[in-house]
C-alpha positions in Angstrom: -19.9 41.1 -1.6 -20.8 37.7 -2.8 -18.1 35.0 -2.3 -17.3 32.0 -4.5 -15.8 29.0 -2.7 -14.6 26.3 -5.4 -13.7 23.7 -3.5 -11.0 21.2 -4.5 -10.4 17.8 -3.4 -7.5 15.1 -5.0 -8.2 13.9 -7.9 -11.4 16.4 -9.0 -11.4 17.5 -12.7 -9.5 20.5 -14.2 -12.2 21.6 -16.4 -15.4 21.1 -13.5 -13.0 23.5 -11.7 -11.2 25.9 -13.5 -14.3 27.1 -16.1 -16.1 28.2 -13.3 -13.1 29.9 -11.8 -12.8 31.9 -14.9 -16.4 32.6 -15.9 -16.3 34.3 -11.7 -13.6 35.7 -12.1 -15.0 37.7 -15.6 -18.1 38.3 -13.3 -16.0 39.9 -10.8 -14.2 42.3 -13.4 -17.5 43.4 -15.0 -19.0 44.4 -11.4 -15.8 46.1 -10.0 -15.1 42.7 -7.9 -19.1 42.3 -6.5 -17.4 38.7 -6.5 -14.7 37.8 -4.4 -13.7 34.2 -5.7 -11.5 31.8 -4.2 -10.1 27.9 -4.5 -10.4 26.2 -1.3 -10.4 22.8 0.4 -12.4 21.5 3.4 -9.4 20.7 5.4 -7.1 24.2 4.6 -5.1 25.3 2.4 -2.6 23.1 0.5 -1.5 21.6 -2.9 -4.4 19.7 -4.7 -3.4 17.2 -7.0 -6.1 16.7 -10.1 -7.1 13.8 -12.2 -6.2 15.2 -14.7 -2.6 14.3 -15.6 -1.4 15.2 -12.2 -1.3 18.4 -12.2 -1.2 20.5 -9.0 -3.3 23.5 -7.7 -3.4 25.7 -4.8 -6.0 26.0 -2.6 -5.2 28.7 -0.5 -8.3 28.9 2.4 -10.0 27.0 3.9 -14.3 26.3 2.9 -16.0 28.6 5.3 -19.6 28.5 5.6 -19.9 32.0 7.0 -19.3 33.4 4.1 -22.7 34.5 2.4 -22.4 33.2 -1.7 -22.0 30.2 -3.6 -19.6 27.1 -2.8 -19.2 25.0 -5.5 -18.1 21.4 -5.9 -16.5 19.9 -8.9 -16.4 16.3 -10.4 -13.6 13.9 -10.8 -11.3 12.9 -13.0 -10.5 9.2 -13.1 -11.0 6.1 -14.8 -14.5 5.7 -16.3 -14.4 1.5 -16.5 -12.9 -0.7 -13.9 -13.3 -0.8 -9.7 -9.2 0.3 -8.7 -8.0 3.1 -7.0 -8.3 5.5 -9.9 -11.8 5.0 -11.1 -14.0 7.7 -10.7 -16.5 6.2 -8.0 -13.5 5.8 -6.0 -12.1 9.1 -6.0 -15.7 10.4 -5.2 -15.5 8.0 -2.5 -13.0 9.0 -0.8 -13.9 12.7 -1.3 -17.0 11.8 0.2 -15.7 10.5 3.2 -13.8 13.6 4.2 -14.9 16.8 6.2 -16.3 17.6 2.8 -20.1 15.9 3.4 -20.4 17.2 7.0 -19.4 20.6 6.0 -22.0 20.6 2.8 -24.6 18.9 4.7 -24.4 21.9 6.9 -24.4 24.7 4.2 -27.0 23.3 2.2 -29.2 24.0 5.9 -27.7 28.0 5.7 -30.3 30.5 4.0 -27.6 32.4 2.7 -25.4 30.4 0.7 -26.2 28.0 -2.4 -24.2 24.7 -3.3 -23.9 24.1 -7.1 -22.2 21.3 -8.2 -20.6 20.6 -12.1 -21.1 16.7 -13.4 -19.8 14.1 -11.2 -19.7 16.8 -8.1 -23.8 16.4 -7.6 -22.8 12.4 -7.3 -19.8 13.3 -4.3 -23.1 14.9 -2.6 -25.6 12.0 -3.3 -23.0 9.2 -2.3 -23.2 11.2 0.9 -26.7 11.0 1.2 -27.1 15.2 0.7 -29.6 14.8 -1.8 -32.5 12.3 -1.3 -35.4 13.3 -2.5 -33.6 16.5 -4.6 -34.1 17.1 -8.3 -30.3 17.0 -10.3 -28.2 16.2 -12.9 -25.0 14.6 -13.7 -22.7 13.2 -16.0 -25.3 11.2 -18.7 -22.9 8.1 -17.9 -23.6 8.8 -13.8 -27.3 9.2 -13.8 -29.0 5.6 -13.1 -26.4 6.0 -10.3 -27.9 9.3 -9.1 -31.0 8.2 -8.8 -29.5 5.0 -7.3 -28.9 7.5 -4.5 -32.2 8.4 -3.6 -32.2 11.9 -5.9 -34.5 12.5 -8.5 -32.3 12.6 -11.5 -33.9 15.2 -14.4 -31.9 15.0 -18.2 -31.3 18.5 -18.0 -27.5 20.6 -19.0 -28.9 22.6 -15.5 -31.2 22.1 -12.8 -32.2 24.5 -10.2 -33.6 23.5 -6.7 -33.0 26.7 -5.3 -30.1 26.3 -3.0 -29.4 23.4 -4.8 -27.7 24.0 -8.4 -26.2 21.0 -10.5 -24.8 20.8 -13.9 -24.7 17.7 -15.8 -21.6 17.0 -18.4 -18.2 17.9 -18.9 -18.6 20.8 -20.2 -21.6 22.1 -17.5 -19.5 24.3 -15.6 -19.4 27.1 -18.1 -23.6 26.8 -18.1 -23.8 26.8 -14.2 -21.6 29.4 -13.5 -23.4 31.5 -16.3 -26.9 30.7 -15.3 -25.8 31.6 -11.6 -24.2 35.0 -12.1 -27.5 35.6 -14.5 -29.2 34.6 -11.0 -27.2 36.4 -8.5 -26.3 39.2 -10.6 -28.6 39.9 -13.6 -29.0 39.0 -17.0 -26.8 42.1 -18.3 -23.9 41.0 -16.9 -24.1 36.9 -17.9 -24.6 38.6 -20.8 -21.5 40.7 -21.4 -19.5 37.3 -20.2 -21.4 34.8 -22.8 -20.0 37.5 -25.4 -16.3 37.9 -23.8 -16.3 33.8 -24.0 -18.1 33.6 -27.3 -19.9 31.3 -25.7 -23.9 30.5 -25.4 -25.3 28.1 -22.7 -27.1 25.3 -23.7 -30.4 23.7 -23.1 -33.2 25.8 -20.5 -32.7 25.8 -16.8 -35.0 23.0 -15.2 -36.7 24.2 -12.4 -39.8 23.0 -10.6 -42.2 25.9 -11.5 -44.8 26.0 -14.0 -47.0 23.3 -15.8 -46.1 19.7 -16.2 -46.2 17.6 -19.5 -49.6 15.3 -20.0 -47.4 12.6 -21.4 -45.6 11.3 -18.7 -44.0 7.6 -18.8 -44.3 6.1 -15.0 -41.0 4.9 -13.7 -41.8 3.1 -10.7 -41.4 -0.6 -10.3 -44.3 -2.5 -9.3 -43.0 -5.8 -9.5 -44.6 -7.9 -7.2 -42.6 -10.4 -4.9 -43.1 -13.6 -6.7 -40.8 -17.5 -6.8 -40.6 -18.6 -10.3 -38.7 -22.1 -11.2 -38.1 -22.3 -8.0 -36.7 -25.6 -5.9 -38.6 -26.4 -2.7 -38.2 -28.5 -0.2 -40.7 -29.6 2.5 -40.5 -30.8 5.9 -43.0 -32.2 8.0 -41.4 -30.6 11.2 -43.2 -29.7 14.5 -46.9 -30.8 15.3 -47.1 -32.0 11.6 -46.6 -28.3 10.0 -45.3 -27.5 6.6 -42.2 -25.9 6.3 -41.7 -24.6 2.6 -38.2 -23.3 2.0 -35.8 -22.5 -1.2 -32.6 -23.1 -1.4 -32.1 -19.0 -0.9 -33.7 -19.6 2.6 -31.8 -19.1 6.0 -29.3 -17.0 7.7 -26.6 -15.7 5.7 -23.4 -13.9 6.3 -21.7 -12.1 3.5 -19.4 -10.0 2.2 -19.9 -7.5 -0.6 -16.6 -6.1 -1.9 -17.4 -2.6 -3.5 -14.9 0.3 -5.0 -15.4 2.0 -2.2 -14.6 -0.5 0.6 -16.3 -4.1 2.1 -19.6 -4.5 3.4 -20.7 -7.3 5.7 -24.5 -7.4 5.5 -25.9 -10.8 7.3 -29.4 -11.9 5.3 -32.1 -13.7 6.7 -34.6 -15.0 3.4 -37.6 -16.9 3.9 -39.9 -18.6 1.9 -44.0 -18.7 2.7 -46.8 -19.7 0.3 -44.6 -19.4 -2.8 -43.7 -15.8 -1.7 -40.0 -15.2 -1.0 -39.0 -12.3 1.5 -35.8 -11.5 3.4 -33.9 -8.7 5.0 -30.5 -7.2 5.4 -28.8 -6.5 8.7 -25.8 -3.9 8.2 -24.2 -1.7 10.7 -27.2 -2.3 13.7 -29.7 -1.5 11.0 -32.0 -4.0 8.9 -34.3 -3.2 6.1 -36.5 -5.2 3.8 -36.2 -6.5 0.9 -37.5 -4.8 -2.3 -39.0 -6.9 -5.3 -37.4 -9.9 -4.4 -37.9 -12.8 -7.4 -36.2 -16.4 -8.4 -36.2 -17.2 -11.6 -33.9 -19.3 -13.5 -32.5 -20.5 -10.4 -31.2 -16.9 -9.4 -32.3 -14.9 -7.0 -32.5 -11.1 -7.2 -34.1 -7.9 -5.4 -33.1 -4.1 -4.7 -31.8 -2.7 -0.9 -31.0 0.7 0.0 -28.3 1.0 2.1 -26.3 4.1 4.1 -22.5 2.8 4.0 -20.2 3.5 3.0 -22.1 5.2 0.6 -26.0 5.9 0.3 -27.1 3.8 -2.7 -30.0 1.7 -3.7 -27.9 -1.9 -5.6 -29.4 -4.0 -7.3 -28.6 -8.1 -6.0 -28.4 -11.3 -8.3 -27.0 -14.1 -6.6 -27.0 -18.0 -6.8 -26.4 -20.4 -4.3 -24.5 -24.4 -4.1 -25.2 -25.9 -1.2 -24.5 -23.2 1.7 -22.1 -20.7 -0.1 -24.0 -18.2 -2.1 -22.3 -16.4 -5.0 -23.3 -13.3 -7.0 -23.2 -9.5 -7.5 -24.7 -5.9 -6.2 -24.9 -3.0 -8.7 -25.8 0.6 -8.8 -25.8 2.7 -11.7 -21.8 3.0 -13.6 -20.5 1.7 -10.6 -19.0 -1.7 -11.4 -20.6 -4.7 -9.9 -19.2 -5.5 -6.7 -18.6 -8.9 -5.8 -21.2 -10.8 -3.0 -19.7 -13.6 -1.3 -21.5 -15.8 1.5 -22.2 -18.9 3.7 -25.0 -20.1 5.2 -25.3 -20.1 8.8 -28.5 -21.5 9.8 -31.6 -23.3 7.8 -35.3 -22.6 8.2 -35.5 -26.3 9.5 -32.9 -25.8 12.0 -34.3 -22.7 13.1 -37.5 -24.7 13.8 -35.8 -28.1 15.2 -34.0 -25.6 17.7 -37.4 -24.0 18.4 -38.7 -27.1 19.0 -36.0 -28.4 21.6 -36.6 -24.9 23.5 -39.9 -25.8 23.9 -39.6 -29.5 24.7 
């Protein structure tokens, strides 16, 4: 028997959920119940509370990755504009940083089960870091977020990566359940439901088989690392050396307030033959900088990060003096707020140098 798992979580949408449930369920009385399909949670059963409206459902087992089959993971339903409690990126948030992500990390490593996901529920996994590097869809408003994630986000109603199946808009979940009891079960039967529904799935399944289209547009940014209408400032500091810094350059401690909770990154930026460069320390880990540029007096590159949320933002940020102001952003998520102050200069990293030696 092959076992559905819909898994709910508070605040996922009604329709990501339930048209699934149904299209199953349809399966399951058209094969003399092949399909045993159930509504579950990570943590065990209990009351669910929607987005939408509310309203309640009961989930009444827990997800159980014995079970050979498909577990399936719904979007949310929440506030499309705005950074509060009930937006969208924070109910996935907070989804994300349940048993859920453990629990799907480890089933999408199990031969015999698949992980599907309907619009925003493909973002849940990403924001977890689940699918880096992984073709998918989402909702059309949720995709520069996606790929913000590391995923490789493909404009398609379905996309199948093998154990991997994502819909992408609100409606997806009557497509992917469709296309996956065509998969698991034949085309007869998707068949026989598409006519019970009166419904026919849109678009053709992406898949990663097959030829590729000549005309391709490259995405990648190449931008090299260059200072444009820059301020410098030198200093004749240490056996007669040239020190050229920006007002960007030194150690910086700040605070970036996202929907999702605060991050304090500390930045160290530098300055060197008109080239600007700096990294970001967060949680004991540092990475580069990506495409960092001034111009007009603003200062902006790209950083992946892992918490509290995998993402790759997007930084533009302007500095008075030692506090540096500005913003992060990735995708629909709205742009969080950077705050900072400036701990140390180039120069007195050097004059302290200097004294060590002396």
């Amino acid at each position: 028997m092959l076992t559905v798992q819909i898994v709910l979580y508070n605040g996922f949408d009604l329709l990501d959920a339930i048209a699934p449930y149904e299209v199953f369920c349809a399966a399951s009385i058209h094969t003399d119940n092949a399909i045993r399909v159930e509504l579950v949670t990570a943590e065990g059963p209990r009351s669910v509370t929607s987005g939408m409206n509310g309203l309640t459902i009961e989930a009444n087992d827990t997800l159980d990755l014995e079970r050979r089959g498909i577990i399936l993971v719904p979007g949310a339903a929440g506030d499309v504009e705005g950074d509060g409690p009930d937006s969208i990126p924070a109910i996935l948030g907070r989804a994300m940083n349940t048993e859920l992500t453990t629990k799907i990390k480890a089933a999408l490593e199990h031969k015999d089960i698949v992980v599907a996901t309907v619009c925003g529920g493909s973002l849940l996994l990403a924001m977890g870091g689940l699918l880096e590097g992984r073709p998918a869809v989402t909702h059309h408003l949720g995709m520069d977020l996606l790929g913000a994630t590391g995923a490789i986000p493909i404009p398609a109603r379905v996309v199948d990566d093998g154990n991997l199946v994502t819909g992408g808009g609100v409606t997806s979940g009557l497509d992917v359940a469709l296309y996956l009891v065509e998969r698991e079960l034949g085309p007869r039967i998707a068949h026989e439901i598409e006519q019970l529904f009166e419904y026919e799935r849109r678009g053709t399944v992406w898949r990663e088989k097959g030829m590729t289209s000549s005309i391709r547009k490259s995405l990648t940014d190449n931008e090299p690392s260059v200072v444009m209408n820059q301020t410098t400032v030198i200093s004749d500091i240490l056996h007669n050396e040239k020190i050229q810094t920006s007002v960007f350059d030194g150690n910086w401690h700040t605070t970036i307030v996202t929907p999702v909770g605060k991050l304090e990154v500390s930045l160290y930026i530098t300055t060197c033959s008109d080239v600007i460069q700096g990294t970001a320390t967060q949680g004991g880990e540092t990475i580069q900088f990506l495409n960092p540029a001034i111009c007009n007096n603003k200062l902006t590159w790209s950083l992946p990060i892992t918490k509290p949320m995998r993402l790759n933002l997007k930084f533009e940020v302007t500095v008075e003096g030692d506090q540096m102001n500005g913003i992060a952003k990735a995708g629909l998520l709205p742009a969080s707020k950077l705050t900072g102050r400036r701990v140390i200069s180039p120069v007195d990293q050097v004059q302290k140098k200097e004294s060590q030696e002396l």
